[in-house]
C-alpha positions in Angstrom: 13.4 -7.7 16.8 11.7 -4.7 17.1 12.1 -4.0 13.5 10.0 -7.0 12.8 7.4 -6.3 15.3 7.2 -2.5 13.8 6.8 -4.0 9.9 4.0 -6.8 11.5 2.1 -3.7 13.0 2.3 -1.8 9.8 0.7 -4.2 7.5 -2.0 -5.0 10.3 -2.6 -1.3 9.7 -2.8 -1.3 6.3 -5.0 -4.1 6.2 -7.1 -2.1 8.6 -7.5 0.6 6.8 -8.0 -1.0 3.6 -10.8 -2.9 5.2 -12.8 0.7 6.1 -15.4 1.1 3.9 -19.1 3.0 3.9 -21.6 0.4 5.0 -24.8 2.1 6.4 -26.1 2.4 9.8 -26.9 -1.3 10.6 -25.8 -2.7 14.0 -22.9 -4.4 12.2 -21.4 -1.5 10.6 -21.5 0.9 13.7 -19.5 -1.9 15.2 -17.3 -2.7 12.8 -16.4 1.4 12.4 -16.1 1.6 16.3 -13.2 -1.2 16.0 -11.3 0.2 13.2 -11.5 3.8 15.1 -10.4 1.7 18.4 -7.4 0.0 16.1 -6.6 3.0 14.1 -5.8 4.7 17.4 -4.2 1.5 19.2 -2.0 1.7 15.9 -1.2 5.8 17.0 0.0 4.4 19.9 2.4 1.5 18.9 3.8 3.8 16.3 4.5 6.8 18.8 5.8 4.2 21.4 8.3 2.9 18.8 9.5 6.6 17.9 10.5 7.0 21.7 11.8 3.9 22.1 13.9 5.1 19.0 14.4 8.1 20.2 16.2 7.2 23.7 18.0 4.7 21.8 19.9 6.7 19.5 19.1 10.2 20.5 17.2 13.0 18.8 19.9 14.2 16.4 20.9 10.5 15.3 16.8 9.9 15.3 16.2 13.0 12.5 
């Protein structure tokens, strides 16, 4: 399960990030680069949770 939940997250990442682009300084684009900073770090998170969770799981030596 959490092996499907990790690969879900991943391509909402790379969907994020593909969606970043250069756009100007209208109201829209300051906006919309504010919410893929906010996801890009959101994403930081859930991948960092998921190595602990990995981690405790099957220990550090197993892990690298």
């Amino acid at each position: 399960m959490l092996s499907f939940v990790m690969i879900l997250i991943v391509v909402l990442n790379v969907m994020v990030m593909g969606a970043e682009h250069e756009c100007g300084d209208t109201s829209y684009c300051l906006d919309f680069r504010y919410t893929t900073e906010v996801l890009n770090v959101v994403f930081a998170i859930m991948f960092a949770i998921e190595m602990l969770i990995k981690i405790v799981g099957i220990g550090l030596v197993n892990y690298c």
